[in-house]
Residue, then its C-alpha position, 0 to 999 in steps of 0.5 A: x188812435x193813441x197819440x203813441x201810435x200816431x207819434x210813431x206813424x209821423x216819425x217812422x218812414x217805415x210804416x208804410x200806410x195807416x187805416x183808421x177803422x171808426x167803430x172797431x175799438x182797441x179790439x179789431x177781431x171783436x165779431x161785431x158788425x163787420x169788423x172782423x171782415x174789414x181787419x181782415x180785408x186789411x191786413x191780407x190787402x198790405x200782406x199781399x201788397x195790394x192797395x187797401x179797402x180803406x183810405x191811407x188815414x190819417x196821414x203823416x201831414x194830417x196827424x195834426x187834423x186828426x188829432x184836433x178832429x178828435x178822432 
């Protein structure tokens, strides 16, 4: 995740969650294994205001973890 984004996700309270996709790249919709279906499933679970497939990571107080982890 590029240190802008996580920058933005700790300041803007109005991003609401953040889903960190291992494997998936800058490129979200690249056909390989199943990306696609997990963006997808994502973003229609947050569109619909349904909880999300995946886990609320990194979290604002977890940046730092994030970060030192090198994800």
């Amino acid at each position: 995740m590029h240190l802008t984004c996580l920058k933005t996700v700790a300041t803007d309270p109005a991003i609401e969650r953040t889903q960190y996709m291992p494997g998936v790249g800058h490129r979200m919709w690249n056909g390989l294994d199943d990306n696609n279906e997990r963006a997808a499933a994502v973003i229609t679970a947050f569109l619909q205001s349904e909880p999300s497939p995946l886990p609320n990571y990194p979290t604002r107080t977890g940046i730092s973890a994030f970060l030192r982890d090198h994800r």
